[in-house]
C-alpha positions as CSV (number, residue, x, y, z in Angstrom):
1,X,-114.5,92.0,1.2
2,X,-116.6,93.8,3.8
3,X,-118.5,90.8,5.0
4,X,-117.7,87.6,6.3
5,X,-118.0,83.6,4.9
6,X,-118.9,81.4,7.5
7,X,-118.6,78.1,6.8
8,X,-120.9,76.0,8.7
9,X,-121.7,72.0,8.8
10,X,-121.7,68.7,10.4
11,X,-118.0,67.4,11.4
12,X,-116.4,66.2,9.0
13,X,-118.1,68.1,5.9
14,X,-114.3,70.0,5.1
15,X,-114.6,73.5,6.7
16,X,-111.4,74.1,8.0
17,X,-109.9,72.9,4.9
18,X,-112.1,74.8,2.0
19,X,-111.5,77.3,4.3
20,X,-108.0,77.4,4.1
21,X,-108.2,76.7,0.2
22,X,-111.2,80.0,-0.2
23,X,-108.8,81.7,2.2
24,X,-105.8,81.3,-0.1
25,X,-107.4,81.8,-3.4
26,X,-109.4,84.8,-2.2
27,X,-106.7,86.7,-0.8
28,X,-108.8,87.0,2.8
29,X,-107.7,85.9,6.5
30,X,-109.3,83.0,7.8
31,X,-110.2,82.1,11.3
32,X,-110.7,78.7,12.5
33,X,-113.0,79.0,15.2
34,X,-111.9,75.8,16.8
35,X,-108.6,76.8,16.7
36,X,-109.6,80.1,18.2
37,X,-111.2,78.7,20.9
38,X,-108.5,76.1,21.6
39,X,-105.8,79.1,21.7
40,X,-108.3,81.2,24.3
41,X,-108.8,78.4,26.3
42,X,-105.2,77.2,26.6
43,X,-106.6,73.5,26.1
44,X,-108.0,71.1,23.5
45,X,-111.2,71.0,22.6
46,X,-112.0,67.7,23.9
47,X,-110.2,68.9,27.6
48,X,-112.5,71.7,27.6
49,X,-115.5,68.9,27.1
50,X,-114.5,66.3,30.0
51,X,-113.2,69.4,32.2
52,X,-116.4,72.2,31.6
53,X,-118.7,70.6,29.5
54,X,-120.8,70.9,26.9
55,X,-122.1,74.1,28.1
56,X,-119.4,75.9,29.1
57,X,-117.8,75.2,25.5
58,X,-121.2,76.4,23.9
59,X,-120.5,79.7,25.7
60,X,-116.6,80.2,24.5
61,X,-118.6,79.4,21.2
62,X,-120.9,82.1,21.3
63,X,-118.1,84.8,22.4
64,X,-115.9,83.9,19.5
65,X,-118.4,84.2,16.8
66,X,-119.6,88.0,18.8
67,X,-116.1,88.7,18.3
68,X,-115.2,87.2,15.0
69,X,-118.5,88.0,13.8
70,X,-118.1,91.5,14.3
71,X,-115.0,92.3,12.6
72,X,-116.0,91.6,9.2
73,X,-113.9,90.5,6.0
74,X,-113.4,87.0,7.1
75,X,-113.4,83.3,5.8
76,X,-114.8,81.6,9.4
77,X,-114.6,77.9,10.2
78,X,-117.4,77.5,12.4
79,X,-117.5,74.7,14.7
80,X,-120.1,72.0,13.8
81,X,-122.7,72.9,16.6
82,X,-122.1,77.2,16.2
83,X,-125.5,77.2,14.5
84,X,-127.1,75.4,17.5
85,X,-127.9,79.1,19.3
86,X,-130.2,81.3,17.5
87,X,-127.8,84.1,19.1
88,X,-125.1,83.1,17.4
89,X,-126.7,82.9,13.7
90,X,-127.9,86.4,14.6
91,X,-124.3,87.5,15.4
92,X,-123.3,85.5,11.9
93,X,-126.1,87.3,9.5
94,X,-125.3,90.8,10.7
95,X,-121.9,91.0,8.9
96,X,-121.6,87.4,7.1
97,X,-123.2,84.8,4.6
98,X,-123.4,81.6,5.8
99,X,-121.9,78.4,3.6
100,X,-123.4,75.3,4.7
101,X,-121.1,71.9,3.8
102,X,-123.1,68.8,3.5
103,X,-121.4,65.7,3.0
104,X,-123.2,62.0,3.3
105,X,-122.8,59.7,6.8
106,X,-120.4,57.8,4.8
107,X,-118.4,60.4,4.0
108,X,-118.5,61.8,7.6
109,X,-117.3,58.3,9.3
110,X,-114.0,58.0,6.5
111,X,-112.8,61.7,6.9
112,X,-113.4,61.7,10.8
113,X,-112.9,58.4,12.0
114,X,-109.8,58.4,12.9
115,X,-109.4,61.8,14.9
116,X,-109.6,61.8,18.7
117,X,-110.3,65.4,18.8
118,X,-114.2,65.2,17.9
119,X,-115.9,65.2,22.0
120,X,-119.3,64.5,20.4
121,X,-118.2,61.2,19.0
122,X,-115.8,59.9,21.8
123,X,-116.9,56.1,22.1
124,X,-119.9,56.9,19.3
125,X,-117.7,56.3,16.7
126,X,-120.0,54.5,14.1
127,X,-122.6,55.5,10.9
128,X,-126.0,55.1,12.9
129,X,-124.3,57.7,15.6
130,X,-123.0,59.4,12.9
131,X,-126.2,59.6,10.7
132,X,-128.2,60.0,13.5
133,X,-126.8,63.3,15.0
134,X,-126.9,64.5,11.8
135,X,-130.8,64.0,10.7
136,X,-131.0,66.4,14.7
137,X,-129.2,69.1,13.0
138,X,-130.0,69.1,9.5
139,X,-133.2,71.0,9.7
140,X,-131.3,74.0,11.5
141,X,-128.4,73.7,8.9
142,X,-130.8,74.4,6.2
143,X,-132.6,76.6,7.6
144,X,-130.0,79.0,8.6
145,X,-127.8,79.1,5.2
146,X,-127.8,80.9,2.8
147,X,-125.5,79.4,0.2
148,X,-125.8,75.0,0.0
149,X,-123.1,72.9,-1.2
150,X,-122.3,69.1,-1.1
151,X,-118.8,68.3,-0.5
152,X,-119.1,64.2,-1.6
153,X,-117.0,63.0,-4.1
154,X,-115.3,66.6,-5.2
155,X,-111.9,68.1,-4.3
156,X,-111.1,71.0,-2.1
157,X,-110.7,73.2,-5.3
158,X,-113.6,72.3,-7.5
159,X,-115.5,72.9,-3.4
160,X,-114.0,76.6,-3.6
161,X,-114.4,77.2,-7.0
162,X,-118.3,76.6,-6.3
163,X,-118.5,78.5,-3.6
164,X,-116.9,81.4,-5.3
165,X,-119.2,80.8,-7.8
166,X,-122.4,81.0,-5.8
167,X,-121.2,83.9,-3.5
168,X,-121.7,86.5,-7.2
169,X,-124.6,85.7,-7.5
170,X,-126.1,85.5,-3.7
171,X,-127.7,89.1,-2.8
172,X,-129.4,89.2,0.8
């Protein structure tokens, strides 16, 4: 596989796992950019938040997918803001298709709400947050993927077997 599939979506939507499960079935490395960026930084996610901020992280964000982006043959587990920069979905088209995960609020609020490790919800921990943040986004999502699929109500296979699915038939 010479190019990349990025996973992108809100929080909660199942990257790092379909990743994993694409990973697995596909016979290609993943990278979990979270993880990535928690193993640069030498810190969690949420230290790098309250000690940095928001900005600072959005920078380690940017380097990793320059990096990752550039190597090619990858499942990537982007973090749910990566698409935020317009440099970053540049970096992502140029050796990559992008797989965006939806998932309903509800959804979102059951798989996430009882992490700690999610900054952007720290004491926002409820559906009209939760639905809110996501109506920001959506329009970027969209507009930035190339490949759509809704992760309610189906398992991490039947989510990978889709995605498999689509990616034979999506030509750039």
């Amino acid at each position: 596989m010479e190019n990349n599939i990025l996973l992108i979506g809100f929080m909660g939507t199942g990257k790092t796992t379909v990743s994993d499960e694409l990973s697995k079935e596909m016979g290609v490395p993943e990278v979990d950019m979270d993880a990535w960026l928690v193993e640069k930084a030498h810190m969690s996610i949420s230290d790098i938040f309250d000690k940095f901020g928001e900005e600072y992280f959005r920078d380690m964000e940017t380097e990793c997918v320059k990096e990752l982006s550039g190597q090619g043959g990858k499942i990537i587990s982007c973090g749910g803001g990566a698409v935020l920069r317009q440099q970053n979905v540049e970096y992502m088209k140029e050796k990559g298709v992008i797989v965006l995960l939806t998932a309903r609020p509800e959804t979102i609020l059951e798989r996430v709400k009882d992490s700690s490790d999610r900054p952007i919800l720290n004491g926002n921990m409820n559906l009209e947050f939760i639905s809110r943040l996501m109506e920001q986004r959506a329009e970027r999502y969209m507009e930035v993927a190339d490949i759509m699929i809704e992760t309610d109500d189906k398992s991490i296979p039947q989510i990978s077997s889709e995605i498999q699915t689509k990616l034979e038939s999506f030509k750039r």
